[in-house]
N, CA, C and O atoms as a GROMACS GRO file, in nm:
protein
  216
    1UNK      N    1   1.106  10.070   4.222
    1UNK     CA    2   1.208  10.061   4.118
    1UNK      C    3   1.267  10.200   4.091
    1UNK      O    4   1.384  10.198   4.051
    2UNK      N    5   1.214  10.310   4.105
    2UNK     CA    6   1.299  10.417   4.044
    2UNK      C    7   1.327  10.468   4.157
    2UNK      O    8   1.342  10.590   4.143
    3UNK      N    9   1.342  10.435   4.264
    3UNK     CA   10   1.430  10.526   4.379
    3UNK      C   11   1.564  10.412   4.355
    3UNK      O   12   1.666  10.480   4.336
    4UNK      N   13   1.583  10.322   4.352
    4UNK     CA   14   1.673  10.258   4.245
    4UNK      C   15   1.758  10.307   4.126
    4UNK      O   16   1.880  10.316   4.114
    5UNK      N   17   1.672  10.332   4.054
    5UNK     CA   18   1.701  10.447   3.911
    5UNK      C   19   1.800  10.524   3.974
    5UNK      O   20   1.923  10.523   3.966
    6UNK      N   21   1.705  10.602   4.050
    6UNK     CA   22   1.759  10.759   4.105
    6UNK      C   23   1.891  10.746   4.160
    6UNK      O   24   1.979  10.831   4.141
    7UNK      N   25   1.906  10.642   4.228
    7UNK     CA   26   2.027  10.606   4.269
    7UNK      C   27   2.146  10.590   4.184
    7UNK      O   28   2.233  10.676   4.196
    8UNK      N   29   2.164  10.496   4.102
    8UNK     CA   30   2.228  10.475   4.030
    8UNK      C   31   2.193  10.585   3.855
    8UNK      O   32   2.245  10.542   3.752
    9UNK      N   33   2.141  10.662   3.852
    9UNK     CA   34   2.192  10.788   3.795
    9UNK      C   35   2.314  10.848   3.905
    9UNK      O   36   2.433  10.840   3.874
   10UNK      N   37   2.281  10.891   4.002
   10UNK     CA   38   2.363  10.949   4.103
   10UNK      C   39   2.498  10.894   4.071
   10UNK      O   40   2.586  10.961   4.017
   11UNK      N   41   2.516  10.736   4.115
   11UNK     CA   42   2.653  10.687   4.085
   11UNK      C   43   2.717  10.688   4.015
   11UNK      O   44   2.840  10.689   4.022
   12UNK      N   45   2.630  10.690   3.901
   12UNK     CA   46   2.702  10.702   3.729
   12UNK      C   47   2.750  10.858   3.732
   12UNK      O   48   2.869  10.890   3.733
   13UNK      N   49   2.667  10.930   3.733
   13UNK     CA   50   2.717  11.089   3.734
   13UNK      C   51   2.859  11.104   3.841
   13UNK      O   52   2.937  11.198   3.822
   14UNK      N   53   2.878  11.029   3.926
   14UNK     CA   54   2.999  11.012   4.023
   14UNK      C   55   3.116  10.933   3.949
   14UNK      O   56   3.230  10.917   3.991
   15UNK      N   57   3.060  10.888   3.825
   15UNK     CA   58   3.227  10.812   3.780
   15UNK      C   59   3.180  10.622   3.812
   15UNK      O   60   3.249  10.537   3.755
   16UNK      N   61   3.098  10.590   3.876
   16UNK     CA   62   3.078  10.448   3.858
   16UNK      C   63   3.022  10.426   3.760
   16UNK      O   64   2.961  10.519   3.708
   17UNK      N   65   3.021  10.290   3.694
   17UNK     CA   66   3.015  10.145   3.661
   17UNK      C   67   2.869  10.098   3.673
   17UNK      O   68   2.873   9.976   3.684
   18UNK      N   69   2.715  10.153   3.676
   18UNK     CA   70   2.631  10.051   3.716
   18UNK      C   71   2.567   9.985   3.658
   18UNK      O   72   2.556  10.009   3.537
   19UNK      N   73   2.516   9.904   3.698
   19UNK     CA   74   2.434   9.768   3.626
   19UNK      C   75   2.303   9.754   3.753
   19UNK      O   76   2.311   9.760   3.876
   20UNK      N   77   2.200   9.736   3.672
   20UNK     CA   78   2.086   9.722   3.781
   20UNK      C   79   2.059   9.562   3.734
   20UNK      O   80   2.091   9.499   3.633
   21UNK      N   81   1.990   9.532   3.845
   21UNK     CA   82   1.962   9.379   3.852
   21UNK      C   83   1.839   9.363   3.850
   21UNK      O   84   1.800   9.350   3.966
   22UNK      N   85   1.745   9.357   3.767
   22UNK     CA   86   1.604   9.385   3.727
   22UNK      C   87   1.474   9.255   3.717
   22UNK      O   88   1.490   9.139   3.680
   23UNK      N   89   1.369   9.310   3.754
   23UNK     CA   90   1.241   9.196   3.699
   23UNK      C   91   1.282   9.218   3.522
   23UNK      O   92   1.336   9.315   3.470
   24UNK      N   93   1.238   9.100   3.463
   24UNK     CA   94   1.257   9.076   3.303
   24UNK      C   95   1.146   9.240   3.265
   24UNK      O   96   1.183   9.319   3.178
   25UNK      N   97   1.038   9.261   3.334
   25UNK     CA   98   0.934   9.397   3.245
   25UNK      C   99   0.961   9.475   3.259
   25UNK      O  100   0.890   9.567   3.219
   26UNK      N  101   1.137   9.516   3.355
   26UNK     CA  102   1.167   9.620   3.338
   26UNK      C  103   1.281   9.628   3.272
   26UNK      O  104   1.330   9.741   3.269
   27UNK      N  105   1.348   9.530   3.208
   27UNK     CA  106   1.488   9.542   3.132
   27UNK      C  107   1.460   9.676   3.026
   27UNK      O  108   1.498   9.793   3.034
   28UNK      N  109   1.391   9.620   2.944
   28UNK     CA  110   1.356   9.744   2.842
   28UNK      C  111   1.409   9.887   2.856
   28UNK      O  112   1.489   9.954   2.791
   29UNK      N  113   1.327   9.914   2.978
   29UNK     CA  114   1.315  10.033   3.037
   29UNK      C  115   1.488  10.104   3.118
   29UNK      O  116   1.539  10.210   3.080
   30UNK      N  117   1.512  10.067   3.164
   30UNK     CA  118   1.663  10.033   3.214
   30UNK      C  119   1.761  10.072   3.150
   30UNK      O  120   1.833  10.169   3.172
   31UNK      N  121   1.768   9.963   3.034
   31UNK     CA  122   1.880  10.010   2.902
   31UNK      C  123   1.809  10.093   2.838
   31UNK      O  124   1.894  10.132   2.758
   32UNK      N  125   1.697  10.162   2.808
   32UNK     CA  126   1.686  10.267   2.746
   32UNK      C  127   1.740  10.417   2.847
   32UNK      O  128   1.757  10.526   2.792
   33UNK      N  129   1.754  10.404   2.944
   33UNK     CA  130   1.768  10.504   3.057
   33UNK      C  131   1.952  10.492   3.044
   33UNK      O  132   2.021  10.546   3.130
   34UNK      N  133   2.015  10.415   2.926
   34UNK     CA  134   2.133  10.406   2.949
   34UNK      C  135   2.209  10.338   3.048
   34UNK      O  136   2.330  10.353   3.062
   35UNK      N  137   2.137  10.260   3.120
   35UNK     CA  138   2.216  10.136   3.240
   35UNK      C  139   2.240   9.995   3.167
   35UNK      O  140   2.186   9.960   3.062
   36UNK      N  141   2.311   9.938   3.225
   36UNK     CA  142   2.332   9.793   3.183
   36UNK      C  143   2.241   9.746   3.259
   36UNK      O  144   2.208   9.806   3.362
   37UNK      N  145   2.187   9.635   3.221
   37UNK     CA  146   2.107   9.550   3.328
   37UNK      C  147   2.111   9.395   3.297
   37UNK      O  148   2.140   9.362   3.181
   38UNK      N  149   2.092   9.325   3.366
   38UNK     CA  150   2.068   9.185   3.452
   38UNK      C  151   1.933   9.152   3.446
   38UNK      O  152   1.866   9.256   3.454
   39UNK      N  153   1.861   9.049   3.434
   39UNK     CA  154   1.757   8.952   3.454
   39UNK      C  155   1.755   8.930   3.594
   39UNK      O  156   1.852   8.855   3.609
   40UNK      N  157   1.713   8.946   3.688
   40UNK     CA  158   1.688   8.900   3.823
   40UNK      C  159   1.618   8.789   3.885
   40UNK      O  160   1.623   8.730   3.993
   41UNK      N  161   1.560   8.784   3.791
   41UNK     CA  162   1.504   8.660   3.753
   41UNK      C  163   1.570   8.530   3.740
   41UNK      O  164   1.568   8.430   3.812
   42UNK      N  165   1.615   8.550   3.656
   42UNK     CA  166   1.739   8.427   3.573
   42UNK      C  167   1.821   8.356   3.661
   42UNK      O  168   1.855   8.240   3.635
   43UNK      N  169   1.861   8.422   3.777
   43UNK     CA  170   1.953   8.312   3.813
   43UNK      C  171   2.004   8.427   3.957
   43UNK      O  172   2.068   8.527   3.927
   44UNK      N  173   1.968   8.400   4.113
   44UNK     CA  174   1.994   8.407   4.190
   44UNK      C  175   2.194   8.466   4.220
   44UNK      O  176   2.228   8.556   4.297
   45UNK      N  177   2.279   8.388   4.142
   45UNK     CA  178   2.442   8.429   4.146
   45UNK      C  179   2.448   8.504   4.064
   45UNK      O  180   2.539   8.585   4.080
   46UNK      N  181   2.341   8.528   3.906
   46UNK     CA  182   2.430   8.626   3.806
   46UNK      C  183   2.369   8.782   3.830
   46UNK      O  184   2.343   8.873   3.752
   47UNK      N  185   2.360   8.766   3.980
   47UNK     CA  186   2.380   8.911   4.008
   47UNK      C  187   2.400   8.958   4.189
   47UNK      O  188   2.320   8.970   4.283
   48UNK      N  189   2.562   8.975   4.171
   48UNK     CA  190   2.624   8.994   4.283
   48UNK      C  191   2.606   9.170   4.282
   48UNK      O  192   2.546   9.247   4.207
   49UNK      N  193   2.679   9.187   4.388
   49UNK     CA  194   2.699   9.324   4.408
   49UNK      C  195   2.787   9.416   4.338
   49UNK      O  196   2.792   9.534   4.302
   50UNK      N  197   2.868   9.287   4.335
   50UNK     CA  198   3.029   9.340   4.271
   50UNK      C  199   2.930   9.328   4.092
   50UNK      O  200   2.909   9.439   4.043
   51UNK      N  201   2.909   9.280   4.059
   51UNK     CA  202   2.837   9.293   3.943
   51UNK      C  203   2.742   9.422   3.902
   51UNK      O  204   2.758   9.494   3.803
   52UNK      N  205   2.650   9.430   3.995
   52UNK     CA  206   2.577   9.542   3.960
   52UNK      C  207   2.625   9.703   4.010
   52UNK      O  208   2.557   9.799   3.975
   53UNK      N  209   2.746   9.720   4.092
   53UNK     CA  210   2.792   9.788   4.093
   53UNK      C  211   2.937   9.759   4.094
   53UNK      O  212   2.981   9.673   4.170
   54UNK      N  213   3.008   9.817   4.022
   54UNK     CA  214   3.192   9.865   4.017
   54UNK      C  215   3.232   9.978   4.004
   54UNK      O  216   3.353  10.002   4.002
   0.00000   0.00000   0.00000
């Protein structure tokens, strides 16, 4: 999970949009790090690519 993170700090510091698409025990953690996040769990379509990154 946090070479993930690491990543998308990177993108954000570049001017993107990200949203991580997460297990439910790590949402918490996620939006406290300042990302949007997704349930990954929840539902197979409510998390495309175009979703978790723009």
């Amino acid at each position: 999970m946090q070479p993930v993170v690491g990543l998308a700090a990177e993108m954000r510091r570049r001017g993107h949009d990200v949203r991580l698409c997460v297990p439910p025990n790590f949402i918490d953690w996620v939006v406290g790090l300042g990302f949007k996040a997704s349930d990954a769990s929840s539902s197979c379509t409510s998390c495309t690519l175009y979703d978790c990154v723009s």
